[in-house]
Steps between C-alpha positions, in 0.01 A plus 500: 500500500307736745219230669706195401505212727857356530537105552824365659578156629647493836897513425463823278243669759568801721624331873298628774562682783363373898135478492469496091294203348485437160098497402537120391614364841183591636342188313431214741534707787300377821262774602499521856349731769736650809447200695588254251154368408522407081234633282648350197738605235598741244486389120528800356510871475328686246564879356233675506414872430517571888770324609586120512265235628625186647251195437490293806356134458356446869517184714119390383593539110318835459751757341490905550686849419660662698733862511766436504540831754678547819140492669476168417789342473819509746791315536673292218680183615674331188700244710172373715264528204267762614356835508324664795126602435376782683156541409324135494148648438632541166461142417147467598203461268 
């Protein structure tokens, strides 16, 4: 089973500690910078070879990757709906 993905619903999952996210909360997310201006939203994450990438649909439609790193990304807010993007150069084109 080495390299097996394992699929759970939510009763039957592992409970999380303080700070722990489960990947599929991140869906819908606002994307936000420090000060609180919105860039758009998450709609989904991706695996990828590197890491994950989450896909961010911006306010004007046009969607993008991005790592989903620690230099991108900061703090996760589940209750307000958002997560804290550090790096908004990311999103240009």
């Amino acid at each position: 089973m080495r390299g097996a993905e394992i699929i759970a619903d939510r009763e039957s999952a592992a409970s999380l500690k303080d700070g722990e996210y489960y990947i599929g909360d991140l869906n819908g997310l606002k994307v936000v910078s420090t000060e609180g201006k919105i860039f758009g939203e998450i709609i989904n994450i991706a695996e990828s070879g590197g890491g994950n990438l989450a896909e961010v649909k911006q306010l004007s439609g046009i969607k993008c990757f991005v790592p989903f790193r620690k230099e991108f990304f900061g703090d996760v807010n589940l209750e307000e709906g958002k997560i804290i993007l550090l790096e908004p150069w990311i999103l240009e084109q």
